[in-house]
N, C-alpha and C positions, 0 to 999 in steps of 0.2 A: 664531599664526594657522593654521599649516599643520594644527598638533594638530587645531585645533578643527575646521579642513574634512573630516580624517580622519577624527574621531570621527563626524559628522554622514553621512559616506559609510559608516563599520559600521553604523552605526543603521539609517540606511534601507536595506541590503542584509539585515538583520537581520529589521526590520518584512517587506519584500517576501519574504522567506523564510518568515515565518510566517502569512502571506497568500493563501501559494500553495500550502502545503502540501495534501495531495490525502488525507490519513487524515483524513475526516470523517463522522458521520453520514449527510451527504447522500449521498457516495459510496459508500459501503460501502451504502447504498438501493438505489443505480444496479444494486449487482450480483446477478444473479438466478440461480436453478439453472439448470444445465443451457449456461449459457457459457463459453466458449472461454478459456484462460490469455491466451491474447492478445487478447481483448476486455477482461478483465479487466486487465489491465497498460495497455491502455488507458484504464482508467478512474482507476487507484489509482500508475500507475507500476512499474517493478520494483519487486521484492518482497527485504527487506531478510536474508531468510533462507530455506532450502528445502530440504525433505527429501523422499526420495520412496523408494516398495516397490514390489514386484511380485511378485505369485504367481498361478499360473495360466492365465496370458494378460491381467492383470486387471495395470494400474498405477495407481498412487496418490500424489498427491503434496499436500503440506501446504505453503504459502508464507504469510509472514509481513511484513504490513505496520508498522512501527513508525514514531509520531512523536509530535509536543507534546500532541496531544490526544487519546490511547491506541494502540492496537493492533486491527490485523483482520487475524485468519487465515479460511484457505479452504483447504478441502480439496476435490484434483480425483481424480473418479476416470474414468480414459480419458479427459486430457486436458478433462473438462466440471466445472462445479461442481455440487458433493453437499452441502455445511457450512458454512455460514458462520459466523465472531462478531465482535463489536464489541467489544473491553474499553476501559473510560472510565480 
């Protein structure tokens, strides 16, 4: 009995996990040029990877959202966003 209460307690921590996930279509909509890393992590959560340059006075950074239902990077320069994509 205990099994089977466990298994029913993964499952729906499971479901609710993939419910809630924030790498969606709609979201990656949400996000528009010219917004703030932190508006943006507002919207998508941190960002699962991140690189970033700087030449000139000029900074650049690339952050990468990964989950079940693909991938969106964004690319900021000075802090704003410049690139977005959505991969399915």
């Amino acid at each position: 009995m205990k099994t089977i209460s466990l298994r029913l307690v993964v499952l729906a921590l499971l479901v609710w996990l993939v419910a809630c996930t924030k790498i969606t279509q709609e979201n990656f909509d949400k996000v528009r040029d010219g917004m703030s890393r932190s508006e943006v992590e507002a919207i998508l959560g941190a960002p699962t990877e991140v690189s970033s340059a700087g030449v000139a006075g000029l900074s650049g950074t690339s952050a990468s959202w990964t989950g079940e239902a693909g991938s969106i990077t964004i690319q900021f320069f000075n802090d704003k966003v410049r690139m977005k994509r959505f991969t399915k």
